[in-house]
Kinemage of the C-alpha trace (Angstrom):
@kinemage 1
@onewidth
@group {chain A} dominant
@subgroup {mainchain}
@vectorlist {calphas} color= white
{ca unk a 1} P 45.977 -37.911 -20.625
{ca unk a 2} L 46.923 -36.705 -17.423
{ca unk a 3} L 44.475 -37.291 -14.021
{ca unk a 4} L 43.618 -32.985 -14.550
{ca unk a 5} L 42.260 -33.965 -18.051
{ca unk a 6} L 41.060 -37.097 -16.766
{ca unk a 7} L 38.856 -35.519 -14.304
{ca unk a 8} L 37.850 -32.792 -16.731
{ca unk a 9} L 36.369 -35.515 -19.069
{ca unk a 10} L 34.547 -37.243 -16.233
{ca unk a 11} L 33.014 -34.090 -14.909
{ca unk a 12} L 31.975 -33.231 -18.215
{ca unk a 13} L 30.591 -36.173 -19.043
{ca unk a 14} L 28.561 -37.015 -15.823
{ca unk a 15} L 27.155 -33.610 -15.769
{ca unk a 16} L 25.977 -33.906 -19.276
{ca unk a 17} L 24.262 -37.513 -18.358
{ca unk a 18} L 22.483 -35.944 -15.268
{ca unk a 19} L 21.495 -32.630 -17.792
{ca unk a 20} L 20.183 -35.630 -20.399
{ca unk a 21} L 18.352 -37.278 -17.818
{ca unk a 22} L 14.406 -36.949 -19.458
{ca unk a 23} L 12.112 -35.061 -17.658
{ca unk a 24} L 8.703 -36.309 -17.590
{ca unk a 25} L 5.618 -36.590 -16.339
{ca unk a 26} L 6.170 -40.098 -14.829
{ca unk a 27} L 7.982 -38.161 -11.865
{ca unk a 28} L 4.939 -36.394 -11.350
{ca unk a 29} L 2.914 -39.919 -10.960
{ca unk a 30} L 5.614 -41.671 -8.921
{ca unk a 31} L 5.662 -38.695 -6.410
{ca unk a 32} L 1.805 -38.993 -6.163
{ca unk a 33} L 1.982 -42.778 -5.839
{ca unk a 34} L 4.372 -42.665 -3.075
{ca unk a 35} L 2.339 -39.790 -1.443
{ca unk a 36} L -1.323 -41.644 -1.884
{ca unk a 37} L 0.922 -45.291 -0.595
{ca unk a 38} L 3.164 -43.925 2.234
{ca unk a 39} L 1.152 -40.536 3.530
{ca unk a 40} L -2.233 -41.559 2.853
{ca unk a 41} L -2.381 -45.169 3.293
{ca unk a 42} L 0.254 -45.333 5.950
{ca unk a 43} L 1.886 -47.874 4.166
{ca unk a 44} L 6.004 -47.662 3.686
{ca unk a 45} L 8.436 -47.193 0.688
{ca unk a 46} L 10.591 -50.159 0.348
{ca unk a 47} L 13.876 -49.890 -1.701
{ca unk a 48} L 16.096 -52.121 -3.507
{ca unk a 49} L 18.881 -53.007 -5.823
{ca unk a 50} L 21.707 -55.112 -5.807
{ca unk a 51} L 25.444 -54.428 -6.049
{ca unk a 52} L 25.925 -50.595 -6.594
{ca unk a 53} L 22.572 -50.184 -7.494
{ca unk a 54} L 21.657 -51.769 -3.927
{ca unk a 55} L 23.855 -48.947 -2.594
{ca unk a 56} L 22.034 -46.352 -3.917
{ca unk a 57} L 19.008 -47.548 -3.204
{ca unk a 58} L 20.006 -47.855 0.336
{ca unk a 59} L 20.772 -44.539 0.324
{ca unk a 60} L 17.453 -43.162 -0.795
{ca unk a 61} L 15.801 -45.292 1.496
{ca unk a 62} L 17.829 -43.436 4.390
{ca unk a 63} L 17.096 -40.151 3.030
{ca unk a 64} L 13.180 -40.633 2.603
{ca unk a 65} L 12.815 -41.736 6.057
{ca unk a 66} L 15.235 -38.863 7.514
{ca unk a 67} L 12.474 -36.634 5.499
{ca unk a 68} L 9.149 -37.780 6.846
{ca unk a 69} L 8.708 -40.587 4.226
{ca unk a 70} L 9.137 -44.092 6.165
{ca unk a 71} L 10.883 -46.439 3.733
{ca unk a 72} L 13.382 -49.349 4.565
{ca unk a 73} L 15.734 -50.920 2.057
{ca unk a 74} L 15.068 -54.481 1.522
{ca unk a 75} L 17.920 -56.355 0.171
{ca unk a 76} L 17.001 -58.432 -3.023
{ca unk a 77} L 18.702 -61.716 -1.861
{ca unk a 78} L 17.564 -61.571 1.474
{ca unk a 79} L 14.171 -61.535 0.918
{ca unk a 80} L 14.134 -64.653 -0.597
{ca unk a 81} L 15.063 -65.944 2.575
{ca unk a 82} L 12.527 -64.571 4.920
{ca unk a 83} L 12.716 -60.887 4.529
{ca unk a 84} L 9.890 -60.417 2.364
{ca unk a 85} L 8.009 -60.928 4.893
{ca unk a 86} L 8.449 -57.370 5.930
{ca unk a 87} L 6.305 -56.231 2.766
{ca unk a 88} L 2.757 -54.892 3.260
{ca unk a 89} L -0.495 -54.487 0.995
{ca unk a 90} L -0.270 -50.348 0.720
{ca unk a 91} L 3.454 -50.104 0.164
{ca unk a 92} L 4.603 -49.166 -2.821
{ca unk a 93} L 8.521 -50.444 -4.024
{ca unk a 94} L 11.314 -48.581 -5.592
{ca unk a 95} L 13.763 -51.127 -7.615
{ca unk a 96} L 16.963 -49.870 -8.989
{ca unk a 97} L 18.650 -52.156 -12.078
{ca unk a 98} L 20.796 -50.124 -15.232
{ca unk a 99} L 19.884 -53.429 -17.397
{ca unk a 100} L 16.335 -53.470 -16.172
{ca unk a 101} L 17.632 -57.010 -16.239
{ca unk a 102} L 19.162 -57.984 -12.643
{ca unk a 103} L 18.009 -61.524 -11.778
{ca unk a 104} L 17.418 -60.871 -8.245
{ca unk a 105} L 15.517 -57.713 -8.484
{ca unk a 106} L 12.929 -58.928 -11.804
{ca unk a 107} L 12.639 -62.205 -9.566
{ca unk a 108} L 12.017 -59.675 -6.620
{ca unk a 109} L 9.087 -58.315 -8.639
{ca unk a 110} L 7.436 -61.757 -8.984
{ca unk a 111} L 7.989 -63.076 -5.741
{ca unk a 112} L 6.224 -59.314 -4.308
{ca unk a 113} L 3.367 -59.619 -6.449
{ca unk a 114} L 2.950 -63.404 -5.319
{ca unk a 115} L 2.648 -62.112 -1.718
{ca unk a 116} L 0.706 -59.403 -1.838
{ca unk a 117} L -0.689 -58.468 -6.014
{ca unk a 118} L -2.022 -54.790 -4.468
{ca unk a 119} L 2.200 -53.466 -3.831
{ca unk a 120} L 2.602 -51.218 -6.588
{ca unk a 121} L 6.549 -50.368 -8.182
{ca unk a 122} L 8.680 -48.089 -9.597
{ca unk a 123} L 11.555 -48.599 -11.266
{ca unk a 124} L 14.839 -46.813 -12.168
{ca unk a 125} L 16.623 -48.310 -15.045
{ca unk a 126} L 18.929 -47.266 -17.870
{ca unk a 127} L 16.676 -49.731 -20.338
{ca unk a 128} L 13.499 -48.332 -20.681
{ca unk a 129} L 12.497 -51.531 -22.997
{ca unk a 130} L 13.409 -54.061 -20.266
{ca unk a 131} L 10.896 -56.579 -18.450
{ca unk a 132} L 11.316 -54.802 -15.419
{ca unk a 133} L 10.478 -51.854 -16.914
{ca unk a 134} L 7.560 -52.926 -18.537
{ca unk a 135} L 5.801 -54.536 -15.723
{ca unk a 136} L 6.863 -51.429 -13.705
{ca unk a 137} L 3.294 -49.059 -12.525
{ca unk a 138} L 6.108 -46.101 -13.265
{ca unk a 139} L 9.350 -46.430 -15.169
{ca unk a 140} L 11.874 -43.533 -14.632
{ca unk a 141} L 14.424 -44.040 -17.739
{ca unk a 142} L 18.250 -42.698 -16.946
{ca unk a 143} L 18.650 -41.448 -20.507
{ca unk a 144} L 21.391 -44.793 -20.632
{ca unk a 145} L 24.261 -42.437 -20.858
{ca unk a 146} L 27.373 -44.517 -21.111
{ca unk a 147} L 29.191 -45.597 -18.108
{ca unk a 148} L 33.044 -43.520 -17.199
{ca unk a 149} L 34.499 -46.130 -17.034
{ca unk a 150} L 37.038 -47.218 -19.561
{ca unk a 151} L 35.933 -50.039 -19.483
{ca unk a 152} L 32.306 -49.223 -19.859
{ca unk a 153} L 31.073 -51.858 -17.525
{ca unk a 154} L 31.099 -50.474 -13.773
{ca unk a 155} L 28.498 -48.770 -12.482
{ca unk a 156} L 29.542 -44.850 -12.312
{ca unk a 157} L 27.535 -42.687 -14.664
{ca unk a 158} L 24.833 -44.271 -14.118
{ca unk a 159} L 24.634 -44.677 -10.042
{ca unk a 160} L 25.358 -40.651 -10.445
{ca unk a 161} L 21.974 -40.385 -12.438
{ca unk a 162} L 19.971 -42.694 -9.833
{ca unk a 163} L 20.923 -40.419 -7.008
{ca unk a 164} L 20.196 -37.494 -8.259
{ca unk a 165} L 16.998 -39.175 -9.596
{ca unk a 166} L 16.372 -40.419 -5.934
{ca unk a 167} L 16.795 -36.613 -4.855
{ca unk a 168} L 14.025 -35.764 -7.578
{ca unk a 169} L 11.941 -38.240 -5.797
{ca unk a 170} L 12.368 -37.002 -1.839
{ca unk a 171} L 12.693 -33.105 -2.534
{ca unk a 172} L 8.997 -33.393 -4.629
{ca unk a 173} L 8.027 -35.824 -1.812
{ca unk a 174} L 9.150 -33.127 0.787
{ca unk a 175} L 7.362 -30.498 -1.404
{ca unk a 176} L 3.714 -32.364 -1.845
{ca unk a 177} L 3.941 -33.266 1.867
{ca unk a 178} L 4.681 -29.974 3.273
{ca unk a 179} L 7.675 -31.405 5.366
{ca unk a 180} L 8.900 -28.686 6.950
{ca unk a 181} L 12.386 -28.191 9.280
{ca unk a 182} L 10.318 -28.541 12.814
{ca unk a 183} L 9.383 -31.379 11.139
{ca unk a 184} L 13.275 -32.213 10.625
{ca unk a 185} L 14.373 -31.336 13.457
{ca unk a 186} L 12.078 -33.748 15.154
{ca unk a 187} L 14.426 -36.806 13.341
{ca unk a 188} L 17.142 -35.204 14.043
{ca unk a 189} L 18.339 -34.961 17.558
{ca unk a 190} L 22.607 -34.888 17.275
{ca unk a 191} L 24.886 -33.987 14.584
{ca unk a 192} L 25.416 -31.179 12.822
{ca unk a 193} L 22.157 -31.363 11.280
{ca unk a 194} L 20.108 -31.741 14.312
{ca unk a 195} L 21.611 -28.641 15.543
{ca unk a 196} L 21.297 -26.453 13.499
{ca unk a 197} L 17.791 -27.423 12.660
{ca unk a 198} L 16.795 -27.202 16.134
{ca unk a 199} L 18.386 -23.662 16.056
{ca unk a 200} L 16.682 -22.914 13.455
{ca unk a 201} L 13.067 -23.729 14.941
{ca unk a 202} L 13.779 -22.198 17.948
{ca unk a 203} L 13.768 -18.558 16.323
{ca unk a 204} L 10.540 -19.045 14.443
């Protein structure tokens, strides 16, 4: 197989996991949970994950807060040394882990619950059975499409599936909120971005 076919196959196959991914109503409830937490409580998302999953997570951490949803990502291993401390009673946690089974991020769970029992958590995970899962107030499942990789261990399929399940998250976010580009444009002073969303409020 050439790297043409190759990329054919991958393509194929990653667009079919994110078309598999199952759409339920538990999207519905995390929006509202991180609406009723963030908006409404003025309390903060707080993201995490480790390895690629961390990534990811750090990435939809970035994006939430660059649309009107404050949210930090909290890395798993350093909150066991101090940064937990950064947790609050009416935030509400997203943890990322395929297994469901990361050490760090089920031992995350406990150790946030210990501090403060009122944080509430969604999960993203590829094993809707797991503990994580379980103890989860909203489990979003993957659909635990296999991974590209020919070796079918490292992280590709399903990172693609957690960001676009990330965008789910923000866009409906964005949508129940009412976030609007003034609103944008206000967190975005330079770049490309900033410009052309303060263009865009200046002609309305």
């Amino acid at each position: 197989m050439n790297i043409t076919e190759s990329m054919q196959k991958i393509l194929a196959a990653e667009s079919r996991a994110i078309q598999n991914i199952p759409v339920t109503d538990d999207y519905a409830h995390a929006v509202e949970l991180i609406v009723q937490q963030v908006h409404r409580r003025r309390g903060k998302l707080v993201t995490s994950g480790m390895g690629k999953c961390g990534q990811i997570a750090d990435n939809i951490a970035t994006t939430f807060s660059s649309t009107g949803t404050p949210a930090i990502f909290l890395h798993p291993g350093e909150a066991q040394h101090g940064d937990l401390g950064v947790l609050q009673a009416d935030d509400v946690m997203l943890l990322l882990s395929n297994s469901g089974k990361t050490r760090e991020i089920v031992e995350l769970m406990g150790l946030a619950k210990n501090l403060n029992h009122q944080v509430k958590f969604i999960v993203i995970t590829g094993n809707r059975d797991s503990e994580l899962a379980q103890r989860a107030d909203v489990c979003l499942w993957t659909g635990g499409a296999q991974e590209v990789c020919p070796l079918g261990l490292t992280p590709t399929t399903s990172t693609t599936c957690m960001t676009v399940m990330g965008d789910v998250l923000v866009v409906n976010t964005m949508l129940a909120t009412g976030f609007s580009r003034q609103d944008y444009a206000k967190r975005h002073h330079s770049g490309y971005l900033g410009q052309l969303a303060a263009s865009d409020t200046s002609n309305t």
